[in-house]
Biopython code that builds the backbone (N, CA, C, O; Angstrom):
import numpy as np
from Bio.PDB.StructureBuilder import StructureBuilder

atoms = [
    (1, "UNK", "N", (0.848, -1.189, 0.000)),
    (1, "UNK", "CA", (0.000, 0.000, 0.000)),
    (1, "UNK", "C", (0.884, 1.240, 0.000)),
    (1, "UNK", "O", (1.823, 1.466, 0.764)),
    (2, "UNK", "N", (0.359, 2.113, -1.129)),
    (2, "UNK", "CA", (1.184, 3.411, -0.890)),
    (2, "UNK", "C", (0.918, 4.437, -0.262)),
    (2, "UNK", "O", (-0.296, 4.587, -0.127)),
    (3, "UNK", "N", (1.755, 5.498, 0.346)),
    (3, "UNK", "CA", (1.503, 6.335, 1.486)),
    (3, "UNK", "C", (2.237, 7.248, 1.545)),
    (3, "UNK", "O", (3.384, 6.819, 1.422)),
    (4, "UNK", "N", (2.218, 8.367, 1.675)),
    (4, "UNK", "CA", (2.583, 9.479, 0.777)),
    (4, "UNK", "C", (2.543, 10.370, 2.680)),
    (4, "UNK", "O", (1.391, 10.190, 3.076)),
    (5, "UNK", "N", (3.190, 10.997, 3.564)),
    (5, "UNK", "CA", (2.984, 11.954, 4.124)),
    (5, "UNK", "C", (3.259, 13.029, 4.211)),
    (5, "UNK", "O", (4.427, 13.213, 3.869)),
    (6, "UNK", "N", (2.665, 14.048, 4.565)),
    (6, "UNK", "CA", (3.583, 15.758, 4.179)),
    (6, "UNK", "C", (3.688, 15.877, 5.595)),
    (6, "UNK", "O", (3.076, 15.124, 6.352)),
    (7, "UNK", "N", (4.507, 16.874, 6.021)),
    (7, "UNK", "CA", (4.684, 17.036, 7.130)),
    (7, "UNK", "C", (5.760, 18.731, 6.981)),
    (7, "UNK", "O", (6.661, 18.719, 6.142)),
    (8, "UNK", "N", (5.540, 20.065, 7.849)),
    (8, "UNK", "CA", (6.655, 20.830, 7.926)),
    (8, "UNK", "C", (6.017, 21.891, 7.495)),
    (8, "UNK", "O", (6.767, 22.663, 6.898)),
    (9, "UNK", "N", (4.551, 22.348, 7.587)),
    (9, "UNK", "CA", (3.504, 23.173, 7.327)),
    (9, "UNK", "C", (3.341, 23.737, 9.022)),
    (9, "UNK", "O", (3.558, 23.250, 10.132)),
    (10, "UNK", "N", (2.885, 24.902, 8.540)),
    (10, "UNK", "CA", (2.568, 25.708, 10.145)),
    (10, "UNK", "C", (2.343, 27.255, 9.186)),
    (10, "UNK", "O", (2.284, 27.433, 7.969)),
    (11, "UNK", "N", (2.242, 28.363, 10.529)),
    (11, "UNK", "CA", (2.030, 29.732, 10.140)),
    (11, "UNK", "C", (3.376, 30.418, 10.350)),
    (11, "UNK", "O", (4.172, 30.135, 11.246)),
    (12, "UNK", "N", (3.531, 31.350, 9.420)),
    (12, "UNK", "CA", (5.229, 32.184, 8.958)),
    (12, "UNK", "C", (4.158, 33.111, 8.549)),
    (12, "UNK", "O", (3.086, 33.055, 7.947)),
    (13, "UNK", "N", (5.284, 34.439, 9.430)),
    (13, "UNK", "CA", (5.331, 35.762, 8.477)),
    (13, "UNK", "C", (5.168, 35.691, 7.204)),
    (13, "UNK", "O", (4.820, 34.595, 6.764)),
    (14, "UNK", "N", (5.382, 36.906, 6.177)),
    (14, "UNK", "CA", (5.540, 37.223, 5.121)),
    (14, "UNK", "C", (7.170, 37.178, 4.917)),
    (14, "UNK", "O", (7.832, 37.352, 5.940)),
    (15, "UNK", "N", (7.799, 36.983, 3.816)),
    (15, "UNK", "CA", (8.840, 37.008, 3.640)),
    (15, "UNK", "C", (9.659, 35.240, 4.952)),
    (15, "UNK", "O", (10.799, 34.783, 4.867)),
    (16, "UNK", "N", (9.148, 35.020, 5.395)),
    (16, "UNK", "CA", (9.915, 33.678, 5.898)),
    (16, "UNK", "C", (9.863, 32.868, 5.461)),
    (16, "UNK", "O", (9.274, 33.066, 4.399)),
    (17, "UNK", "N", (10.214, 31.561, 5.595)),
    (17, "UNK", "CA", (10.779, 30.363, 5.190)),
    (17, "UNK", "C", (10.089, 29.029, 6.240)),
    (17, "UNK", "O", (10.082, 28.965, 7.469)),
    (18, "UNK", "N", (9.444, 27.875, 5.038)),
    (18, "UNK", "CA", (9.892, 26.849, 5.429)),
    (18, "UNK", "C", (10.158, 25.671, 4.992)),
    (18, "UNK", "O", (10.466, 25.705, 3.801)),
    (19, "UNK", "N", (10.170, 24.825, 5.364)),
    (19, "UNK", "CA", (10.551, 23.349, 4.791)),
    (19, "UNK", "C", (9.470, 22.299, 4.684)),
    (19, "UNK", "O", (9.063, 21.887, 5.770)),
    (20, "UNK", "N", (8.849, 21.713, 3.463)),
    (20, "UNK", "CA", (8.094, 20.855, 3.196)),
    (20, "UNK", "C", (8.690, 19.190, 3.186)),
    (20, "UNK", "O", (9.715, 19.037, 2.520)),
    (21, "UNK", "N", (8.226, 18.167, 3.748)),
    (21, "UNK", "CA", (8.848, 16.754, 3.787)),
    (21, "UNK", "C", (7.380, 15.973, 3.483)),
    (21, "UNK", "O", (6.258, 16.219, 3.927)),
    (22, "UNK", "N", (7.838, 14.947, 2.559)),
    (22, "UNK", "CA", (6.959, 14.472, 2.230)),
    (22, "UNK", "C", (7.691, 13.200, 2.106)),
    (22, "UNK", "O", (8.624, 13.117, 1.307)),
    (23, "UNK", "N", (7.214, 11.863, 3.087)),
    (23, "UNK", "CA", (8.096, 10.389, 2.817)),
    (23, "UNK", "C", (7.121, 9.726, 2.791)),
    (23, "UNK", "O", (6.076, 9.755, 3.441)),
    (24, "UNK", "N", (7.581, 8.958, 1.816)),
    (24, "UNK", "CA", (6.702, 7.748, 0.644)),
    (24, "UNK", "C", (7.142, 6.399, 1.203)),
    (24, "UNK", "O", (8.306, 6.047, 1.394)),
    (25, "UNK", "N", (6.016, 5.687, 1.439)),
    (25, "UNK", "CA", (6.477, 4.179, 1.844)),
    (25, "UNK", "C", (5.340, 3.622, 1.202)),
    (25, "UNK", "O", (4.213, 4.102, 1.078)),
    (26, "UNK", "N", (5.918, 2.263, 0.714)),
    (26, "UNK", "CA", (5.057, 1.397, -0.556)),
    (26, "UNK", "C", (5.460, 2.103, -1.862)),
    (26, "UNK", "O", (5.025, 1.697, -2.940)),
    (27, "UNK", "N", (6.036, 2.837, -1.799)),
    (27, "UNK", "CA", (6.538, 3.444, -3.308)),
    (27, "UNK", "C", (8.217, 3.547, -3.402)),
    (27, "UNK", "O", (8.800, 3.565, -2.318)),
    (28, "UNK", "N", (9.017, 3.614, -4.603)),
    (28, "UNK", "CA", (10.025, 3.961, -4.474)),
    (28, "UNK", "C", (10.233, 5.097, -5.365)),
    (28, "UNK", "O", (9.569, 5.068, -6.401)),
    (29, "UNK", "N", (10.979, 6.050, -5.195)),
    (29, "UNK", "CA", (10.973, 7.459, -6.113)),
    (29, "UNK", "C", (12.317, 7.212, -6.855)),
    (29, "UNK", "O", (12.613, 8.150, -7.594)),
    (30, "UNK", "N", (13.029, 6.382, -6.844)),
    (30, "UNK", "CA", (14.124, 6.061, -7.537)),
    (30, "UNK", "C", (13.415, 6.117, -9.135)),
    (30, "UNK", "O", (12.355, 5.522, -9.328)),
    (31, "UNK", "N", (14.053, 6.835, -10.183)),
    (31, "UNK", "CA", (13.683, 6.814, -11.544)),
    (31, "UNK", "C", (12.226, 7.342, -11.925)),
    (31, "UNK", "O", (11.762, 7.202, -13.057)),
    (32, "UNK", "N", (11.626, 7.890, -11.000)),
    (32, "UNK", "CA", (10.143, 8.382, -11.303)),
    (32, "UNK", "C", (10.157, 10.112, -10.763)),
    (32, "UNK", "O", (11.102, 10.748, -10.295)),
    (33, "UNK", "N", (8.880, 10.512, -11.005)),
    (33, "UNK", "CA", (8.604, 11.931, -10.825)),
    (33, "UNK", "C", (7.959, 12.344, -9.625)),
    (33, "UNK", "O", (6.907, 11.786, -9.312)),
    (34, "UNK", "N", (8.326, 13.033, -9.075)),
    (34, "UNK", "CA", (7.112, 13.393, -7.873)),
    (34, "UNK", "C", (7.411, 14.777, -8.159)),
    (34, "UNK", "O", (8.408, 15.172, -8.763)),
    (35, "UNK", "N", (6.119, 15.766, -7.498)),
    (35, "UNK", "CA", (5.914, 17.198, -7.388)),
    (35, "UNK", "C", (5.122, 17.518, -5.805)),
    (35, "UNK", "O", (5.167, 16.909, -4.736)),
    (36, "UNK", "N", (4.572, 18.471, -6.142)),
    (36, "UNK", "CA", (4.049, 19.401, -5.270)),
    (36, "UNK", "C", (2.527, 20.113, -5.931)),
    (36, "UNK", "O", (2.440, 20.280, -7.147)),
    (37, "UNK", "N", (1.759, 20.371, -5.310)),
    (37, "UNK", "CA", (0.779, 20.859, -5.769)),
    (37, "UNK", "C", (0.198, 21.630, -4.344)),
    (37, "UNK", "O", (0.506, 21.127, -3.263)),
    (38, "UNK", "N", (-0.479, 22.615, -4.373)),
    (38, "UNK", "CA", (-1.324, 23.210, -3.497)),
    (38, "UNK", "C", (-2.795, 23.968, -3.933)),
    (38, "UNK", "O", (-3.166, 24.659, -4.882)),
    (39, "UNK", "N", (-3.192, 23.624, -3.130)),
    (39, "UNK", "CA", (-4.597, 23.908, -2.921)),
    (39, "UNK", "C", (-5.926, 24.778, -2.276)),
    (39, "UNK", "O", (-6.698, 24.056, -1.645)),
    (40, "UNK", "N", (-6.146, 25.625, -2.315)),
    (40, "UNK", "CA", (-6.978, 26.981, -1.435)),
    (40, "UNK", "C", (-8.210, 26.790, -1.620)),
    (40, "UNK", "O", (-8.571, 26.402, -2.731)),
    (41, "UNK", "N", (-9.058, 26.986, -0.702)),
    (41, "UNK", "CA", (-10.253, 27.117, -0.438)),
    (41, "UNK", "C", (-11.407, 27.558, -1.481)),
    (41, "UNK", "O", (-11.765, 28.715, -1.699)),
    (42, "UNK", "N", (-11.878, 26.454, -2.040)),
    (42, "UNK", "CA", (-13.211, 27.004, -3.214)),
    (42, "UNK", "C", (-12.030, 27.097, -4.463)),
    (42, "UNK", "O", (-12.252, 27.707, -5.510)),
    (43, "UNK", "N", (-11.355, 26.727, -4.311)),
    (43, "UNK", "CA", (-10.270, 26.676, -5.707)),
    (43, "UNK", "C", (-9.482, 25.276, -6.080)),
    (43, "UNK", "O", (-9.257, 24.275, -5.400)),
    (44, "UNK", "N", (-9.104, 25.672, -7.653)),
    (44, "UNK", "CA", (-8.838, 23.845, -7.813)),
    (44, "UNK", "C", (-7.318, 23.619, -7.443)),
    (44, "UNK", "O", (-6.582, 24.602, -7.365)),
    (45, "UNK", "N", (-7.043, 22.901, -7.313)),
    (45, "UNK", "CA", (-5.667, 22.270, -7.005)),
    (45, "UNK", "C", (-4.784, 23.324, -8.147)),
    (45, "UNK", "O", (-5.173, 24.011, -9.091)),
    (46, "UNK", "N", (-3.713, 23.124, -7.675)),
    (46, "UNK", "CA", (-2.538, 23.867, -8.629)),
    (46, "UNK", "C", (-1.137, 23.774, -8.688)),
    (46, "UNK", "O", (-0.403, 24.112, -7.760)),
    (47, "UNK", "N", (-0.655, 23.202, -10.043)),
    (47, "UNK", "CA", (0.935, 22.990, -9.634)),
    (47, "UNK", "C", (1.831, 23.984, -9.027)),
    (47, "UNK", "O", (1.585, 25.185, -9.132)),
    (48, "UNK", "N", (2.812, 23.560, -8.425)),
    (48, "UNK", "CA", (3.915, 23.959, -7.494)),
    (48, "UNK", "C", (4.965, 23.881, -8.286)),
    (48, "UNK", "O", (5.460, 24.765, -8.984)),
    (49, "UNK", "N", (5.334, 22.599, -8.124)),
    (49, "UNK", "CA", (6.918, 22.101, -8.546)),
    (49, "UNK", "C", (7.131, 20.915, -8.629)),
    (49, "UNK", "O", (7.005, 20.512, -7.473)),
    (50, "UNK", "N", (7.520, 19.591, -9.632)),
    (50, "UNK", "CA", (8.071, 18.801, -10.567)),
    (50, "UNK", "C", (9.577, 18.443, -10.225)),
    (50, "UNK", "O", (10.430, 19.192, -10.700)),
    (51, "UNK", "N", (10.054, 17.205, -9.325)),
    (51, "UNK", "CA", (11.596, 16.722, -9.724)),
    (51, "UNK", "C", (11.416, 16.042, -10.745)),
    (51, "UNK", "O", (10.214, 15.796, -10.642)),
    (52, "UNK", "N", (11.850, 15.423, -11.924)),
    (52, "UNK", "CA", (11.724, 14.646, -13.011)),
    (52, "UNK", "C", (12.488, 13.204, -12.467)),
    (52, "UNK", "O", (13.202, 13.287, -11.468)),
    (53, "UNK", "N", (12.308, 11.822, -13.185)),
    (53, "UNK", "CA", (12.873, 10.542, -12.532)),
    (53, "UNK", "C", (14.617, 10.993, -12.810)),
    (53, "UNK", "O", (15.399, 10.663, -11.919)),
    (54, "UNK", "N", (15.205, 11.768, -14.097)),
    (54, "UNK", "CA", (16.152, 12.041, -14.180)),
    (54, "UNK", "C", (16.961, 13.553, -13.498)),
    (54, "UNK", "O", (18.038, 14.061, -13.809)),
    (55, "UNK", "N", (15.682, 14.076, -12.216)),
    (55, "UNK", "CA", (16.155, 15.372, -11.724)),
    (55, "UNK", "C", (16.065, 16.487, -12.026)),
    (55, "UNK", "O", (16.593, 17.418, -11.417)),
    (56, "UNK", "N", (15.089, 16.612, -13.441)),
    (56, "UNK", "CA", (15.060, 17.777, -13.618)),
    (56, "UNK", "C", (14.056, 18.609, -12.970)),
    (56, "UNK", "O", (13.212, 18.071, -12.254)),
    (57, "UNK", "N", (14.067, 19.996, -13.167)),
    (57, "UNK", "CA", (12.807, 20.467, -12.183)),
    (57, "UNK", "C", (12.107, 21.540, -12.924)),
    (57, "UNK", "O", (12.591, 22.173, -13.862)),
    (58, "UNK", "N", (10.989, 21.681, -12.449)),
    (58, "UNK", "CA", (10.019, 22.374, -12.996)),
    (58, "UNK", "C", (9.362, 23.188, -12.083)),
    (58, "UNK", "O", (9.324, 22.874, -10.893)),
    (59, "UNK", "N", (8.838, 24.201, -12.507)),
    (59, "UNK", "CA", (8.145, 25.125, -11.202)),
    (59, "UNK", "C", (7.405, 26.258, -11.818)),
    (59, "UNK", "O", (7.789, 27.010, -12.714)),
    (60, "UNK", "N", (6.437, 26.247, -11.268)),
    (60, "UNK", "CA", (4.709, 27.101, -11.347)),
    (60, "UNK", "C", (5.692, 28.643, -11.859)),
    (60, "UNK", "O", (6.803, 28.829, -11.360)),
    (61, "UNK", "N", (5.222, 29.427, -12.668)),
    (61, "UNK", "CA", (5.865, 30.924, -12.647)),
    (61, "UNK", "C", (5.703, 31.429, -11.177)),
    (61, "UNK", "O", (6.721, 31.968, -10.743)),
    (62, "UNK", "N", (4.815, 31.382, -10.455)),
    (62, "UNK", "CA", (4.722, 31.838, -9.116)),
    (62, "UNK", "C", (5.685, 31.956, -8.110)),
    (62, "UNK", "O", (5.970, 32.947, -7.436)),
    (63, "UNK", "N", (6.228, 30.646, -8.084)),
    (63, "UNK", "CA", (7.364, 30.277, -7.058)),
    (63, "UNK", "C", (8.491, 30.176, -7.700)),
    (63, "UNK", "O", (9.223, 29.464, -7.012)),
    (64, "UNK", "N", (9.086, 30.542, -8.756)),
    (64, "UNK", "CA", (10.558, 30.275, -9.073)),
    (64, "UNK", "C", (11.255, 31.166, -8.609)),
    (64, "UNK", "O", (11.113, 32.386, -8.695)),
    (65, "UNK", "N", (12.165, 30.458, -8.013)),
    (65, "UNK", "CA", (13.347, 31.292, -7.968)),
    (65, "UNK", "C", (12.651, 31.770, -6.073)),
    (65, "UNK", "O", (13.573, 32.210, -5.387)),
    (66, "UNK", "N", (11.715, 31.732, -5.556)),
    (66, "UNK", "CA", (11.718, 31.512, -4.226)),
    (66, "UNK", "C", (11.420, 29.960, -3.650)),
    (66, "UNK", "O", (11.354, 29.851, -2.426)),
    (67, "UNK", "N", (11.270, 28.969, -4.325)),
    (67, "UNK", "CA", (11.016, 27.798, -3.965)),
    (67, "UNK", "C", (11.704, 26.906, -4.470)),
    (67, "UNK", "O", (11.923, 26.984, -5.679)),
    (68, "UNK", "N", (12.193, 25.911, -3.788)),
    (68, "UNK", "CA", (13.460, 24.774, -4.526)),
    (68, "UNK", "C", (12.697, 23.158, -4.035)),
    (68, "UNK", "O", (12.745, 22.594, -2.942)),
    (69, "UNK", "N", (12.154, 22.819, -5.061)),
    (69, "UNK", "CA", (11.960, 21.125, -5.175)),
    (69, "UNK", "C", (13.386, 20.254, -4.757)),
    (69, "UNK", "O", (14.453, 20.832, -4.964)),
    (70, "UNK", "N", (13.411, 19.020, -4.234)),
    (70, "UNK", "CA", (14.421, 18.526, -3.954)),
    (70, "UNK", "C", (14.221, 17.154, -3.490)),
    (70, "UNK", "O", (13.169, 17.167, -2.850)),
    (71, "UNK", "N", (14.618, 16.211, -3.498)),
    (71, "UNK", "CA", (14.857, 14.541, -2.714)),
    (71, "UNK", "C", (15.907, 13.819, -2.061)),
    (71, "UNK", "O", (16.929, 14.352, -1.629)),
    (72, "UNK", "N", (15.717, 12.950, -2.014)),
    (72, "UNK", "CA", (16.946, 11.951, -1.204)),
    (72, "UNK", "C", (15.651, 10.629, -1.178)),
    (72, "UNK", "O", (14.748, 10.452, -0.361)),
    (73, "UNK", "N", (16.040, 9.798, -2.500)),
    (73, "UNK", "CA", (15.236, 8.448, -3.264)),
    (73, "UNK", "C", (15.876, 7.662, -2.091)),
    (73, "UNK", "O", (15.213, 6.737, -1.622)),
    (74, "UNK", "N", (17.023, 7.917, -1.598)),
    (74, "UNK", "CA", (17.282, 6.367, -0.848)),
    (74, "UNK", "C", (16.849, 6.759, 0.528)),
    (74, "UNK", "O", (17.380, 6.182, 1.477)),
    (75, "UNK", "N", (16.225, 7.391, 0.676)),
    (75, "UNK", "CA", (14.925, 7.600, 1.752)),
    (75, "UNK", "C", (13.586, 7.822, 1.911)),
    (75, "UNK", "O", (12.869, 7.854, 2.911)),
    (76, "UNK", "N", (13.252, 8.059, 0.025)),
    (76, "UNK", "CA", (12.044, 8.212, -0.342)),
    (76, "UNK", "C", (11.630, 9.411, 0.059)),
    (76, "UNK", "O", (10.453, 9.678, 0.303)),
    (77, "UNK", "N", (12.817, 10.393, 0.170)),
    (77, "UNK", "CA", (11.672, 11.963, 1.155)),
    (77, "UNK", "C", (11.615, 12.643, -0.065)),
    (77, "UNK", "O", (12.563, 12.621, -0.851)),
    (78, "UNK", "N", (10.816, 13.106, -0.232)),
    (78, "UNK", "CA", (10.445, 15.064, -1.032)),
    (78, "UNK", "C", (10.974, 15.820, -0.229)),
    (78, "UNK", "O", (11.349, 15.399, 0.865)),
    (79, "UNK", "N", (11.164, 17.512, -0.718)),
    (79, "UNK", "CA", (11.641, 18.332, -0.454)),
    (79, "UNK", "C", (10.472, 19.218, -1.241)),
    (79, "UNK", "O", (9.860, 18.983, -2.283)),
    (80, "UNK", "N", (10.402, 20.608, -0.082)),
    (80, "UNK", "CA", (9.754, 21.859, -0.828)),
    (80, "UNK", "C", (10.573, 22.838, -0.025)),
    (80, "UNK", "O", (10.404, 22.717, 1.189)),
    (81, "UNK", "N", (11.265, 23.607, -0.333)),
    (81, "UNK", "CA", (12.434, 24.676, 0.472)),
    (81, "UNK", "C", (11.528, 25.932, -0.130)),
    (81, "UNK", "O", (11.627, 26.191, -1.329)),
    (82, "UNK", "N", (10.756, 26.608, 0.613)),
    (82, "UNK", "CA", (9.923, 27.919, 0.602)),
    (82, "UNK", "C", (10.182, 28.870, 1.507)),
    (82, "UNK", "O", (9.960, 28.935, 2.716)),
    (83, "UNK", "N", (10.874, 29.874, 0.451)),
    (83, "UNK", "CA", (11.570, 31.374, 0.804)),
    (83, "UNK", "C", (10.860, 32.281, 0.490)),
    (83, "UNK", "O", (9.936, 31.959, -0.257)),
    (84, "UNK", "N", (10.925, 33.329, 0.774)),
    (84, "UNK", "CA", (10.594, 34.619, 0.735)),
    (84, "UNK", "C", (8.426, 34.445, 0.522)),
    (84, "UNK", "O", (7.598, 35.011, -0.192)),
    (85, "UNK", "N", (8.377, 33.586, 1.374)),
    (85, "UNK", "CA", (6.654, 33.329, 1.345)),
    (85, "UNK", "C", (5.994, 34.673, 1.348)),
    (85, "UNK", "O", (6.472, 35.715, 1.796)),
    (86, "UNK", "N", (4.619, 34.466, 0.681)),
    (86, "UNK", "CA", (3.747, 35.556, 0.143)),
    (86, "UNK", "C", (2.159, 34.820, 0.762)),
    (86, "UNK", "O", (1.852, 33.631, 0.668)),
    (87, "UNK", "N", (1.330, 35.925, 1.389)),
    (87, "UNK", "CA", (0.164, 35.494, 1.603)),
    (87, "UNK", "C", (-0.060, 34.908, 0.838)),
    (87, "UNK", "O", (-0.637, 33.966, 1.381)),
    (88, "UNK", "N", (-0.029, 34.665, -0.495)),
    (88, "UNK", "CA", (-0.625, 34.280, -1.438)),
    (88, "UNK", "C", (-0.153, 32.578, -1.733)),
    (88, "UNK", "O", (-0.606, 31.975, -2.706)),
    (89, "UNK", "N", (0.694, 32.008, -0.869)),
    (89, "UNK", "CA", (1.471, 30.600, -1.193)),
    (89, "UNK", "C", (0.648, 30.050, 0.362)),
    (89, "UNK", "O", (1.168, 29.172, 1.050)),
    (90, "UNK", "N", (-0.452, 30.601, 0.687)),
    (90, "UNK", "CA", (-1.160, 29.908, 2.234)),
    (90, "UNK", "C", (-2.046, 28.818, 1.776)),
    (90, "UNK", "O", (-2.784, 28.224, 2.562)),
    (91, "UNK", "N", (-1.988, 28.564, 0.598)),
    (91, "UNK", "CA", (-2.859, 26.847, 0.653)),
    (91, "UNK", "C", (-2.545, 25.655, 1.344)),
    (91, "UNK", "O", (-1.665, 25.674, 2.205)),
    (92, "UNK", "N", (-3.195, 24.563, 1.053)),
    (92, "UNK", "CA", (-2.935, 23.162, 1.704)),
    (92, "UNK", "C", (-1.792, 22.914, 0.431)),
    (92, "UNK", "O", (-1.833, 23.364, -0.714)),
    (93, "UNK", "N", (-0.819, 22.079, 1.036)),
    (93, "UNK", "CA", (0.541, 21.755, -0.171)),
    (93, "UNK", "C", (-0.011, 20.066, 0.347)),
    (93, "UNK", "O", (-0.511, 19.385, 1.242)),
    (94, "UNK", "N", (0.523, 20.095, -0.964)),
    (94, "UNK", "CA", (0.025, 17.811, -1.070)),
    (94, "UNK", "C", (1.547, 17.857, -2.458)),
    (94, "UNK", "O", (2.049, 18.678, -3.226)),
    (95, "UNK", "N", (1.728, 16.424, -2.069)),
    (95, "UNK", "CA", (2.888, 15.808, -2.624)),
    (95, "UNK", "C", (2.242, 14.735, -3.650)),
    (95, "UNK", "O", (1.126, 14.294, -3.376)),
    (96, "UNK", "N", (2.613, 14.493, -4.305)),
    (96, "UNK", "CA", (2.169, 13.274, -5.124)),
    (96, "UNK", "C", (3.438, 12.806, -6.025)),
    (96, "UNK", "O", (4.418, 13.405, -6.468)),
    (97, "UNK", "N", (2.927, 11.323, -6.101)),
    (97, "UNK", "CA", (4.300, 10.461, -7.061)),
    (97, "UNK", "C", (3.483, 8.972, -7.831)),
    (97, "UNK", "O", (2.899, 8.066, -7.237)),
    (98, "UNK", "N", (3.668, 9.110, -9.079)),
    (98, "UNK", "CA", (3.158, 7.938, -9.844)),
    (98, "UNK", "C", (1.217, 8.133, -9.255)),
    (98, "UNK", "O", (0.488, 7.195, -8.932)),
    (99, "UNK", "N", (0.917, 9.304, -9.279)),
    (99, "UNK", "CA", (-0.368, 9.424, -9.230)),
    (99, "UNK", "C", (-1.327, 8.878, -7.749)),
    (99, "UNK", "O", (-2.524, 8.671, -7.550)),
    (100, "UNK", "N", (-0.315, 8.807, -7.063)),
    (100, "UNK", "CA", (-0.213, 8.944, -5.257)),
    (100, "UNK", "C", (-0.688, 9.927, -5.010)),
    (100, "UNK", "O", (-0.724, 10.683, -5.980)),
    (101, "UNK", "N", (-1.274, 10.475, -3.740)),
    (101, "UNK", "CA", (-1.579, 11.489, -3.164)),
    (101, "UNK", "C", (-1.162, 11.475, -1.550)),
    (101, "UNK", "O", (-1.380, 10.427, -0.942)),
    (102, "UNK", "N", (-0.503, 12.726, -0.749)),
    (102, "UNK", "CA", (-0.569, 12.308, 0.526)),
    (102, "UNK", "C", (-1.878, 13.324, 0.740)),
    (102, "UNK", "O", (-2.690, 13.738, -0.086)),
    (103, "UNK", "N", (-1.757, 13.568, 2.222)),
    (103, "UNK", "CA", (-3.290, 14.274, 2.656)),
    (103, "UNK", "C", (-3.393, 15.932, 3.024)),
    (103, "UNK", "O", (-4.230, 16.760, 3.385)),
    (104, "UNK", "N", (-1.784, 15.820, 2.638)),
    (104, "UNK", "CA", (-1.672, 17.630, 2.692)),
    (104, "UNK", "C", (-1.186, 18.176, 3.816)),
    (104, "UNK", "O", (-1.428, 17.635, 4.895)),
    (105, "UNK", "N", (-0.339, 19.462, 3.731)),
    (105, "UNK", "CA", (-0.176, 20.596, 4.922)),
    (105, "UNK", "C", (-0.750, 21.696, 4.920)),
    (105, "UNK", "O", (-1.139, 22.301, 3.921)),
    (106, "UNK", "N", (-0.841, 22.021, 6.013)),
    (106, "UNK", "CA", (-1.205, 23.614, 5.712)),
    (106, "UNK", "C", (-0.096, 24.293, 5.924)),
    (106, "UNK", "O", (0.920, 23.967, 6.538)),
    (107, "UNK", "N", (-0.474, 25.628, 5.157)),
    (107, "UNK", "CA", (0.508, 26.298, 5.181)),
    (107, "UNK", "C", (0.121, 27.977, 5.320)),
    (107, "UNK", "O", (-0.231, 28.302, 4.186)),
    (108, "UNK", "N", (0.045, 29.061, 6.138)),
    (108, "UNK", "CA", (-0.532, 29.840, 6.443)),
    (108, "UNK", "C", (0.460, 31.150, 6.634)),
    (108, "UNK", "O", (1.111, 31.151, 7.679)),
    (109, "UNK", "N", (0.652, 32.327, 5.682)),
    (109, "UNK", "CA", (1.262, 32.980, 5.747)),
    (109, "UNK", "C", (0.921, 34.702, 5.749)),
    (109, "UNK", "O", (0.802, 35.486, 4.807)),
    (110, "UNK", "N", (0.826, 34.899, 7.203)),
    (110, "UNK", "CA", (0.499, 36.263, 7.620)),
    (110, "UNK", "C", (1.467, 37.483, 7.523)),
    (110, "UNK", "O", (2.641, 37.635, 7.863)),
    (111, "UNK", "N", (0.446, 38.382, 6.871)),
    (111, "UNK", "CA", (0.832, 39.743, 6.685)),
    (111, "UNK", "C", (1.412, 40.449, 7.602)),
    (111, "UNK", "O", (1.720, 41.619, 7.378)),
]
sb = StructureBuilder()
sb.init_structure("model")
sb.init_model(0)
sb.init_chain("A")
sb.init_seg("    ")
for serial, (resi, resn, name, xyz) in enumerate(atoms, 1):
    if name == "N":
        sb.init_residue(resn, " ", resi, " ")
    sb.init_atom(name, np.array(xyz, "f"), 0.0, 1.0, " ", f" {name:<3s}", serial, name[0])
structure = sb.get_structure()
């Protein structure tokens, strides 16, 4: 069974930082894709950010260049490194891999 958890969500200022973890058991991320997606209230889901099975990365125009996707396969963790946060990045963040879902963080960022 696969199982996907996020974990490393809470409330930050504007302009702070934090760290998203997301570890996969029943799955292995070795050679496959996982991302990031988040989600706000009365609104549809929305990409974040993309590691590729070969590492490459991808990221929403929103967050580039303040947000860094990242892993470590021989532990199965995700990475979301979120800098310079904007009210506007306060959705639920969910991880997904091979069409997995975990159950989400919140993430809440006051003015």
């Amino acid at each position: 069974q696969v199982q996907l958890v996020e974990s490393g969500g809470g409330l930050v200022q504007a302009g702070g930082s934090l760290r998203l973890t997301c570890v996969a058991s029943g799955y292995m991320f070795r050679g496959k894709a996982q991302g990031w997606f988040r989600q706000a209230p009365g609104k549809q889901r929305e990409f974040v950010a993309e590691i590729a099975g070969g590492g490459a990365r991808t990221y929403a125009d929103a967050v580039k260049g303040r947000f860094t996707i990242s892993r470590d396969s021989a532990k199965n963790t995700l990475f979301l490194q979120m800098n310079a946060l904007k009210p506007e990045d306060t959705p639920v963040y969910y991880c997904t891999g091979s069409g997995n879902w975990g159950q989400g963080t919140q993430v809440t960022v006051s003015t």
